[in-house]
C-alpha positions in Angstrom: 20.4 -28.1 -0.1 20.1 -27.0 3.3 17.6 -24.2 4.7 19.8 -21.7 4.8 20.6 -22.2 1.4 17.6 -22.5 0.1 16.6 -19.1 2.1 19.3 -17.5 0.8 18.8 -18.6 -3.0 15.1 -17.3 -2.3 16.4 -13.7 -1.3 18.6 -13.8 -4.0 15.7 -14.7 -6.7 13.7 -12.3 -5.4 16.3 -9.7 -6.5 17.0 -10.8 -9.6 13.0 -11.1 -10.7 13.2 -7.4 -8.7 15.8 -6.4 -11.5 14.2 -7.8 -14.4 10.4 -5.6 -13.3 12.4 -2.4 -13.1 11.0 -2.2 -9.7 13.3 0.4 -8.6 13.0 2.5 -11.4 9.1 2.2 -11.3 9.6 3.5 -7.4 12.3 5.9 -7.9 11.0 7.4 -11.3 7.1 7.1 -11.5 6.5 7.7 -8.3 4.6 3.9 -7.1 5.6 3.1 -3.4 4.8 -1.0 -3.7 6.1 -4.3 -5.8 2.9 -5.2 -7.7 3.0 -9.6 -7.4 0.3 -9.6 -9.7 2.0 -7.7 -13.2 5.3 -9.6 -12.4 3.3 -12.9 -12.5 1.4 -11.4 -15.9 4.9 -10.5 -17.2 6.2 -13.5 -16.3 3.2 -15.6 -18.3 1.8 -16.5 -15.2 -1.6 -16.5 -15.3 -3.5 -15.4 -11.8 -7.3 -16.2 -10.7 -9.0 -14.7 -8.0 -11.8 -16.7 -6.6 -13.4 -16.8 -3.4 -12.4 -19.9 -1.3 -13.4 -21.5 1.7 -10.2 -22.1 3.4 -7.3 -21.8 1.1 -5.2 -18.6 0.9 -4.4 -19.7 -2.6 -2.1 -22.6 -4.8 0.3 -22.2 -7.1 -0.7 -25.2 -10.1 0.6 -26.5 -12.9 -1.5 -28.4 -14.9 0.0 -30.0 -18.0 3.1 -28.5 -16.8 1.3 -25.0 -17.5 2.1 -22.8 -14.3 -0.9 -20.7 -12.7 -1.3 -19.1 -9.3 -4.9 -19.0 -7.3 -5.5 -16.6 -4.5 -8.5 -16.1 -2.2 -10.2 -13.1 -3.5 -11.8 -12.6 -0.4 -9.0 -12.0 1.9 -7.7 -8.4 2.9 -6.1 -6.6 0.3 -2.6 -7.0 1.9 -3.2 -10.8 2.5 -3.8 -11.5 -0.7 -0.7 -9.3 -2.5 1.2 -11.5 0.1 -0.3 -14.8 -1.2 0.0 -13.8 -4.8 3.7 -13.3 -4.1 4.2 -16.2 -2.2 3.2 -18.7 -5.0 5.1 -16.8 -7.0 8.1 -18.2 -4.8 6.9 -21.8 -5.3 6.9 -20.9 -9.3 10.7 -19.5 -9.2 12.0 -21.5 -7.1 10.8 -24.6 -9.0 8.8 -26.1 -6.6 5.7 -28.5 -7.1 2.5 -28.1 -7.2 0.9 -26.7 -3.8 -1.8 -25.6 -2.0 -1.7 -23.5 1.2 -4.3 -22.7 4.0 -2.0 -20.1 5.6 1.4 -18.4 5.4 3.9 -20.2 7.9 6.6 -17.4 8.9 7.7 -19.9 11.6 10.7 -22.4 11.8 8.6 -25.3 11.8 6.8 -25.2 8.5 8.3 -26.8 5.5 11.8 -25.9 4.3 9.9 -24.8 0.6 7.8 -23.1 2.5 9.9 -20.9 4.7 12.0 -20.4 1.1 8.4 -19.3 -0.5 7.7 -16.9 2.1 11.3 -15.7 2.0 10.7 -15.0 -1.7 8.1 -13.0 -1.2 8.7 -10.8 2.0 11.9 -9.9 -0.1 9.6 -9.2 -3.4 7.7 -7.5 -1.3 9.6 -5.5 1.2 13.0 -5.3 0.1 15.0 -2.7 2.3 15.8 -0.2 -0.4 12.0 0.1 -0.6 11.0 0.5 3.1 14.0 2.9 3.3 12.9 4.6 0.2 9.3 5.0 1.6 10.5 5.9 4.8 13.0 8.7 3.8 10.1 10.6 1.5 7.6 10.2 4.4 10.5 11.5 7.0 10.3 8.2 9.2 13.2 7.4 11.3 13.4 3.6 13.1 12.0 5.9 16.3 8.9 6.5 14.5 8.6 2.6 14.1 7.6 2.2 17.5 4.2 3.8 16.9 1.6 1.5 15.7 0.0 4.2 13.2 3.3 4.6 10.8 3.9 0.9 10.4 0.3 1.1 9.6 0.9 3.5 7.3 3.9 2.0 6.0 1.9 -1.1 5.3 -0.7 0.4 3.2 2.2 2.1 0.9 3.9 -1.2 0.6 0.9 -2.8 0.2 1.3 -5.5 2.6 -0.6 -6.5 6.1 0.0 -4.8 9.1 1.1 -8.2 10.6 3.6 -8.6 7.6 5.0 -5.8 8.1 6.0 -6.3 11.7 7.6 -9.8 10.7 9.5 -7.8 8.5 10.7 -4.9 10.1 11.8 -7.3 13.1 13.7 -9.4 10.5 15.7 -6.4 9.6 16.3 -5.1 13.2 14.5 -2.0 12.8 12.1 -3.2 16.0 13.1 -5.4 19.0 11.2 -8.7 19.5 9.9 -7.4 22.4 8.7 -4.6 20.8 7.1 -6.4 17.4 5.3 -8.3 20.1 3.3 -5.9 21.4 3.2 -4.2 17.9 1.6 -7.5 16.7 -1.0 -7.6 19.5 -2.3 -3.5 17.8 -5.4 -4.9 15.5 -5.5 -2.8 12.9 -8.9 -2.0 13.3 -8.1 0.0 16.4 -5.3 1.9 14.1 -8.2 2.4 11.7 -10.5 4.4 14.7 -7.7 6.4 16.1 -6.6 7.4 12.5 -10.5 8.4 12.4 -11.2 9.9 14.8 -15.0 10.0 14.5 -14.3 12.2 11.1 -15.8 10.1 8.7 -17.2 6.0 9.6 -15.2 3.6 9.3 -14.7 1.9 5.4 -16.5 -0.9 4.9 -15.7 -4.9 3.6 -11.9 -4.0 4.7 -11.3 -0.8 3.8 -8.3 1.0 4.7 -7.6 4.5 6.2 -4.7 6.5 4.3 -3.1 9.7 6.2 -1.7 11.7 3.3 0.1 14.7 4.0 2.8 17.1 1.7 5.1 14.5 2.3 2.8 12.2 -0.1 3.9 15.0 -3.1 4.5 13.5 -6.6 3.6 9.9 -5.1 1.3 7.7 -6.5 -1.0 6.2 -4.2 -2.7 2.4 -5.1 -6.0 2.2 -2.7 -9.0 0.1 -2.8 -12.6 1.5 -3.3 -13.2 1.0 -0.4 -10.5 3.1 1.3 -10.8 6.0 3.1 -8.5 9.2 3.0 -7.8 12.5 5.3 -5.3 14.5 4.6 -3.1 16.7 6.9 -2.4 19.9 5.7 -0.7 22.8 6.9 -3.3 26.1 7.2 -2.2 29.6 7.1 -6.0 31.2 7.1 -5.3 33.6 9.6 -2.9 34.9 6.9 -6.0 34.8 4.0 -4.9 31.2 2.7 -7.2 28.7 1.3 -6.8 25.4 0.2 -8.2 25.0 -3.1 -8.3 21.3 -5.6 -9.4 22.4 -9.3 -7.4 19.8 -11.1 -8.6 16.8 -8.2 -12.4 18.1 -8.3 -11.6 17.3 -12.3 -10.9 14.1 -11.5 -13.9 12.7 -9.4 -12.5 14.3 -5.8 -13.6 16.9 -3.0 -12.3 17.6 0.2 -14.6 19.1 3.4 -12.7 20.3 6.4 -12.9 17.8 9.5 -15.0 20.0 12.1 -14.4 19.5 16.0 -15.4 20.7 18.9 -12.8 23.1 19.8 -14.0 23.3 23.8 -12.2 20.0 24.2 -8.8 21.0 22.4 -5.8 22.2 24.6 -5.5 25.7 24.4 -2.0 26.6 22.4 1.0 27.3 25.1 2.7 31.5 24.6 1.4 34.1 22.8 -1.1 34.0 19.8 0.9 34.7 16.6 -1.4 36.2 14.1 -0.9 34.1 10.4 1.1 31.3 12.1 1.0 27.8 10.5 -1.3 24.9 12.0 -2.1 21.8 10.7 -6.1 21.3 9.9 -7.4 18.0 8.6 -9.6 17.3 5.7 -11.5 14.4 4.2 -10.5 13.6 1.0 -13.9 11.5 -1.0 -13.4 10.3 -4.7 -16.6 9.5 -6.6 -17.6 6.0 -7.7 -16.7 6.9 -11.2 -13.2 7.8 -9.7 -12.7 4.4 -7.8 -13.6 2.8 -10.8 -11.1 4.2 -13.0 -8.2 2.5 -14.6 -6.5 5.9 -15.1 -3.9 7.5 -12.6 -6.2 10.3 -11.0 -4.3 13.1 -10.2 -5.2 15.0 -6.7 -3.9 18.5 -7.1 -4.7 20.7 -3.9 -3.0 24.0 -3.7 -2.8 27.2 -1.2 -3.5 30.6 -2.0 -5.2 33.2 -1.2 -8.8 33.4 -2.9 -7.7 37.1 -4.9 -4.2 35.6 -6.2 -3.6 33.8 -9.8 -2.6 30.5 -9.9 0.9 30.2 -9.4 1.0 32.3 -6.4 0.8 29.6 -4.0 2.2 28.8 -0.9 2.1 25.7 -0.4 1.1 22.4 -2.7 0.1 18.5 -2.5 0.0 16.6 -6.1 0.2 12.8 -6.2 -1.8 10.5 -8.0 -3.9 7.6 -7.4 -4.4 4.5 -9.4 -7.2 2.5 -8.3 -6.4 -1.4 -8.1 -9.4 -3.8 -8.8 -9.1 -7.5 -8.6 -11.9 -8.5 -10.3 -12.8 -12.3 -9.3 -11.6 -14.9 -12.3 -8.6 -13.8 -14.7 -6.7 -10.8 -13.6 -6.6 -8.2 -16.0 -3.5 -8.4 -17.7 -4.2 -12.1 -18.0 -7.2 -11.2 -19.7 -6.2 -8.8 -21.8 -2.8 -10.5 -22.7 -5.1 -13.7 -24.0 -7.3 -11.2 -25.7 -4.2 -10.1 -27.9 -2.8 -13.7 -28.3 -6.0 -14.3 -30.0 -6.7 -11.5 -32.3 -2.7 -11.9 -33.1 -3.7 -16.0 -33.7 
């Protein structure tokens, strides 16, 4: 078979396995914004280890003809949904047994390579997805030329920044020029400027989600480790408030980011008394929240302190479901051999 074949019988797997998880109606109907590699591998009696390793990115095995799939625990978060899906691709596209140190997107590596990664940028970032994501969140290509929303994008997909790119320069959403200097943006730097000096910067990897009203009904899939702000429109001149009685129930607080106002451009006209401006909070869970395996649901509303609920004027709810990797058996490995034996 030659390589374009055996790209384009990768593509087309990775629709059909796409199909068979419901991903579109787990997007489209629950709210999630990302392909989880690790539940279609579960579903698909695959069992996957984390571990951390030296040098590999991870291997897809098959001892006594028994398929399993090994991924570096310790790599970024995006790296290693990436791996995970790529030994997926060596799984469904019958491949042998292999181990890989890194993720060739180039035309030199291996021919079941290039198919492997092939299968899994289209698991991962199929275009109904990124146009999915990108219509809720109001993106047009003309936003993609700004570092922070493929960024963003990225952590919603739940894929590297660097992935990303790659695949939005496959589709012809950004000019090679332009994914060039895109790819030399660390994401580090994205991290800061997203900051801003309103909280430090998350630890061991962390990420740094911008959520806004565009992120209503959503359900968000962070790390402990992440960070949030949230950009919200603010009518206080007017007597609104932002308040977050359902989120405070469920482990969360939110403290307005303060700054020094002397260094802000004055607004250009006249001063319109009650007019709408965006103010930024910081959005911090609890450890008992990050450690959850329950969608938390973030409720903020805003109204003013002497009206009842249901007066408001303006809302954010999505939902966050923490994802934790622990090293050795994923969960629904764990639990799916738990049943097998109490059923045995």
């Amino acid at each position: 078979m030659s390589l374009r074949d055996q790209l384009l019988d990768a593509s087309k797997r990775a629709a059909e396995i796409l199909d068979g998880a419901q991903a579109k109606r787990r997007v489209q109907e629950d709210g999630y914004t990302r392909v989880d590699p690790v539940a279609i591998a579960e579903a698909g009696g695959v069992p996957v280890m984390m571990r951390p390793l030296e040098k590999l990115l991870g291997a897809f095995l098959q001892p006594n003809g028994m398929p399993g799939i090994l991924v570096n625990s310790r790599r970024p978060v995006g790296l290693l949904h990436l791996t995970c899906a790529h030994e997926l691709g060596h799984y469904f596209l019958g491949h042998d047994t292999t181990a890989d140190e890194h993720l060739e997107y180039g035309e030199k590596a291996a021919p079941h390579e290039q198919a492997a990664n092939e299968f899994a940028f289209k698991l991962l970032m199929p275009r109904w997805l990124l146009l999915h994501v990108m219509q809720r969140k109001g993106w047009g290509r003309s936003h993609l030329q700004h570092a922070e929303i493929v960024y963003q994008l990225s952590l919603r997909l739940g894929v590297s920044y660097q992935a990303m790119v790659w695949q939005l320069k496959q589709f012809n959403w950004l000019a090679p020029n332009a994914a060039t200097v895109m790819n030399r943006v660390q994401p580090r730097a994205v991290k800061e400027a997203t900051l801003a000096g309103a909280i430090e910067m998350p630890r061991n990897g962390g990420d740094v989600w911008l959520l806004d009203p565009s992120d209503r009904d959503v359900v968000i899939e962070p790390r402990a480790t992440d960070r949030f702000l949230l950009r919200l429109p603010s009518h206080a001149g007017a007597g609104y408030v932002w308040t977050m009685d359902e989120a405070a129930d469920a482990g969360f607080t939110i403290r307005p980011v303060l700054r020094d106002v002397s260094h802000e451009a004055k607004p250009a006209g006249p001063v319109v008394t009650g007019a709408q401006r965006d103010m930024q909070y910081v959005l911090e869970p609890t450890e008992a929240s990050t450690e959850s395996t329950h969608t938390l649901p973030v409720a903020l509303a805003e109204r003013r302190p002497w009206e009842p609920p249901g007066a408001e004027l303006e809302h954010l709810s999505l939902r966050a479901k923490y994802e934790v990797l622990p090293d050795g058996l994923s969960l629904g490995t764990r639990q799916r051999h738990l049943q097998e034996a109490l059923q045995g």
